[in-house]
C-alpha positions in Angstrom: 120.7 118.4 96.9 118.3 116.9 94.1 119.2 117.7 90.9 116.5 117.8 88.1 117.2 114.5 86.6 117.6 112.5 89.9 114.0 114.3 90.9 112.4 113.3 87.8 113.7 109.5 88.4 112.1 109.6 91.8 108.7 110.8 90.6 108.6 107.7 87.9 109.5 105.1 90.3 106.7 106.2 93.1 104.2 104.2 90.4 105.8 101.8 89.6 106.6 100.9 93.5 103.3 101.6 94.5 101.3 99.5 92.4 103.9 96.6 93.1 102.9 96.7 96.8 101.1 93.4 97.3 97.3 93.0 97.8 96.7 96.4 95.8 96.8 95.0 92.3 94.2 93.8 90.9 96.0 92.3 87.2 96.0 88.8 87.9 92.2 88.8 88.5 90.0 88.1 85.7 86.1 88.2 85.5 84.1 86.8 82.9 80.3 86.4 81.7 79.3 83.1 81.6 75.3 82.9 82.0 72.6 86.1 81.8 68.8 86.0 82.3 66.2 88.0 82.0 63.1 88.2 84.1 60.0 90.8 84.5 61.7 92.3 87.5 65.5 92.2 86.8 68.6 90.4 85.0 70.3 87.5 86.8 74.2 87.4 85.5 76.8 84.7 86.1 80.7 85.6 86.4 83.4 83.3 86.7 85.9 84.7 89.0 89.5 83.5 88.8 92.4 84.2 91.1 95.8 84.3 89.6 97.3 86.2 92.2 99.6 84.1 95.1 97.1 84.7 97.7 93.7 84.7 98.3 91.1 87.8 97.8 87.6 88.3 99.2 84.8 89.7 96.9 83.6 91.9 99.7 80.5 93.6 97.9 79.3 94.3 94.1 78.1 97.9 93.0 76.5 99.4 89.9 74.4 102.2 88.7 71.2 100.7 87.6 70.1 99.3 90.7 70.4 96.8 93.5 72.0 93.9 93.4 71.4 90.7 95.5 74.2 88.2 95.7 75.9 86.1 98.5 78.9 89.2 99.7 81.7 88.3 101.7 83.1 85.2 99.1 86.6 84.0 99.1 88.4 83.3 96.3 91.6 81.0 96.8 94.8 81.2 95.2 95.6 80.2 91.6 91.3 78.7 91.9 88.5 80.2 90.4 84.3 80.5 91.6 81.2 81.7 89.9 79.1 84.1 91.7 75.6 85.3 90.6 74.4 88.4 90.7 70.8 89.8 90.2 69.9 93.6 89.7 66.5 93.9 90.9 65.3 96.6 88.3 62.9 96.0 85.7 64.8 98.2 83.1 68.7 98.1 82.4 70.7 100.2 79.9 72.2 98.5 76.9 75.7 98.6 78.5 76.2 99.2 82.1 79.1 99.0 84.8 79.4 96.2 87.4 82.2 97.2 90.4 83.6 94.7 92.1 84.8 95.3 95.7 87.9 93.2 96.9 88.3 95.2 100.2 92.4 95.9 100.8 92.8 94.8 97.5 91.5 97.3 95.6 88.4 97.6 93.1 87.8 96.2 89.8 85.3 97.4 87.0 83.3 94.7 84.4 81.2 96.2 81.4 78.6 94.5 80.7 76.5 94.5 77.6 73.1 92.0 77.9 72.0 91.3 74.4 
């Protein structure tokens, strides 16, 4: 029979084993700006991917709420490596901050704010 402390010591560990299962976390991926343009149809940004995880991941698509976006989906990124990937939302206006969702498939989803200035 549980007591009440052994049930609350099971209810903290389910986090902490789930987000150690491997190719759901997402902490040893970073993304960073690194070029942004502006044209009369759209906004053309640059991110610099990198990897620090101890396998691979695959940028499987790229969502966010202003508009399209056209980029090259289906990218691997290597262990321990890093790419840069650009991405252009084809709408002529765009909000002064905005969320960019990356997609890594099985291993989960990652969020980038970004502000064009």
């Amino acid at each position: 029979m549980f007591t009440r402390r052994r049930l609350l010591a099971a209810i903290a560990l389910v986090p902490a084993v789930a987000s150690a299962h491997d190719g759901h976390d997402l902490s040893k991926i970073e993304a960073a700006v690194v070029a942004k343009e502006s044209f009369s149809g759209g906004l053309d940004i640059t991110l610099r991917i990198t990897n620090g995880r101890d396998t691979a991941v695959r940028l499987e698509a790229a969502y966010s709420e202003i508009g399209d976006i056209l980029w090259p989906d289906g990218q691997e990124i290597a262990s321990q490596d890093n790419r840069e990937f650009s991405f252009q939302f084809d709408t002529p206006d765009w909000p002064g901050i905005f969320a960019l969702i990356l997609d890594f498939g099985e291993a989960g989803q990652g969020l980038v704010t970004i502000i064009p200035t």
